[in-house]
C-alpha positions in Angstrom: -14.7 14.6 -7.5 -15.7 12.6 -4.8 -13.8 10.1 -2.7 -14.3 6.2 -0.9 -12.5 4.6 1.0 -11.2 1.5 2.2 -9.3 0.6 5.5 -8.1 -2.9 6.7 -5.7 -3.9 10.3 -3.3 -7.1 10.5 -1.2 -8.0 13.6 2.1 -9.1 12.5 4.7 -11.2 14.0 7.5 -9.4 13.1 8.6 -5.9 14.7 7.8 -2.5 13.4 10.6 -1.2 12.0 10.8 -4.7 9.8 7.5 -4.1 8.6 7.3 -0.3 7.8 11.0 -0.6 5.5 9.6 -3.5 4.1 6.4 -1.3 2.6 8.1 1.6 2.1 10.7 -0.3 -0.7 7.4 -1.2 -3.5 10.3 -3.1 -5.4 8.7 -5.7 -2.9 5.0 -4.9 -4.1 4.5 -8.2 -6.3 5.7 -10.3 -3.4 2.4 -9.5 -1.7 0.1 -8.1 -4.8 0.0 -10.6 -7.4 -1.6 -7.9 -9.8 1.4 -6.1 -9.9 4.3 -6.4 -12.1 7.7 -4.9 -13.6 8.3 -2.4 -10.4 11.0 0.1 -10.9 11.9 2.6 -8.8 12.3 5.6 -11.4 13.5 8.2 -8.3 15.1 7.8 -5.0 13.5 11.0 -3.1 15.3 12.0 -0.2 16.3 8.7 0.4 16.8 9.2 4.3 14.8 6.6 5.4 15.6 3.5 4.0 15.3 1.9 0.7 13.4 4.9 -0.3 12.3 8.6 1.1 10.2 11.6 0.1 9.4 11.9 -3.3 10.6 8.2 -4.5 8.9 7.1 -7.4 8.0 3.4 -9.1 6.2 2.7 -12.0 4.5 -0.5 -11.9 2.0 -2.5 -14.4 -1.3 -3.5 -12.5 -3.1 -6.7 -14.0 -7.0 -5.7 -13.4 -10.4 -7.5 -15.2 -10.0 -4.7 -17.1 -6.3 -5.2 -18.9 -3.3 -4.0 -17.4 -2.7 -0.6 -16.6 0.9 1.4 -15.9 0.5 2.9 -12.8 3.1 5.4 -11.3 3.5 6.1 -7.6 4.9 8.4 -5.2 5.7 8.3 -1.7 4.3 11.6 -0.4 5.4 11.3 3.1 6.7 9.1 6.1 7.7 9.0 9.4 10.5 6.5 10.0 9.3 3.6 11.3 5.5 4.1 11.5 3.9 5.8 8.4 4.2 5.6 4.8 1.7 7.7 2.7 1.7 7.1 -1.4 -0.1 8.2 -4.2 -1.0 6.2 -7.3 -1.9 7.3 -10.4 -3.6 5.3 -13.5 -5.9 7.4 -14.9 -8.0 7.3 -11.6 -6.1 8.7 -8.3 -5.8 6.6 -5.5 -4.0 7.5 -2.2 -3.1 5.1 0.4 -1.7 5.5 4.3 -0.1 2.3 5.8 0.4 2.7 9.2 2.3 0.7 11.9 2.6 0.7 15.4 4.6 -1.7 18.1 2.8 -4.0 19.7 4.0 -6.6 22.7 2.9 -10.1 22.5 3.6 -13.4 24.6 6.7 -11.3 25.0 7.7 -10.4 21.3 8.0 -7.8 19.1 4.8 -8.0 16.8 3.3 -4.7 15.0 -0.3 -3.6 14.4 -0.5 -2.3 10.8 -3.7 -0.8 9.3 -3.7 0.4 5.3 -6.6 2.8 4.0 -7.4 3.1 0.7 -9.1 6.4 -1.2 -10.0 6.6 -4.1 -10.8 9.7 -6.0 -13.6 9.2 -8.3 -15.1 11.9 -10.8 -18.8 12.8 -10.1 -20.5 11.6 -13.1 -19.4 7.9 -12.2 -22.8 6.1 -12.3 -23.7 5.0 -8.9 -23.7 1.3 -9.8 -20.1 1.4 -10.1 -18.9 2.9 -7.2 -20.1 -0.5 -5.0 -17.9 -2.5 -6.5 -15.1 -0.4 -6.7 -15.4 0.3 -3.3 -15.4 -3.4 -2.7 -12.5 -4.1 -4.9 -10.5 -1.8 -3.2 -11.2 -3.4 0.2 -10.3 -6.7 -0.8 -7.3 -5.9 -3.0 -6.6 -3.9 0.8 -7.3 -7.5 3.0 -5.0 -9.4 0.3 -2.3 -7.2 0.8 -2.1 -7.1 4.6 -2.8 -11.0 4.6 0.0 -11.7 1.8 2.2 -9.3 4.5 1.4 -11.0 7.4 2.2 -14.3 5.8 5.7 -13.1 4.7 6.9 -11.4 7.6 5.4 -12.5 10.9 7.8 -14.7 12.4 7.9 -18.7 12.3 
């Protein structure tokens, strides 16, 4: 195995706490990735944080070139208010960290939010394909934190 990765920052209008619950409930993930569809939460986890905790499960289907694909992830850790760290699995594993931070701006509450992106690959990929799924990831990354800026940074 071998891993890329892909990491991407927004500023957003809105304040931290706003931001991080918002992520950590992925019923909301086809508000800001049109590729996904059909979210269920299958398990609450601990449920201490929110909408979800620790353990808290969706299963999702994610529309790629390729067809669509059920995809099952798991929040594999938080801390309230500034972290959420999932795993997704569709064949090929992929692990993301979304990350916020409070930020002061002309006065108001904004946040500074960055997502990475790995993906676990198996070594006999053929180089050739790793380029673009690098670059696929980054984007789908940018899209997301752009679709969340839009929808929560404050008029």
């Amino acid at each position: 195995m071998f891993q890329l990765a892909a990491e991407e920052h927004v500023l957003i209008a809105a304040p931290a706490h706003t931001v991080w619950e918002y992520r950590l409930n992925f019923t909301n993930l086809p508000t800001y990735n049109p590729s996904a569809s059909e979210v269920v939460r299958v398990n609450d986890g601990s449920g201490v944080a929110g909408p979800a905790g620790v353990g808290a499960a969706y299963e999702f289907v994610l529309n790629t070139d390729f067809g669509p694909h059920r995809v099952t992830l798991t929040v594999t850790d938080l801390i309230v208010d500034r972290v959420v760290s999932a795993e997704m699995n569709a064949g090929l594993v992929a692990r993301e960290l979304f990350r916020v931070e409070p930020y002061q701006a002309a006065g108001k509450d904004h946040s500074r939010v960055s997502l990475t992106l790995w993906l676990d690959l198996p070594e006999e990929l053929e180089q050739d394909t790793t380029t673009p799924l690098l670059e696929g990831g980054r984007s789908q990354v940018r899209d997301e934190l752009d679709a969340m800026e839009r929808i929560l940074s404050a008029p």
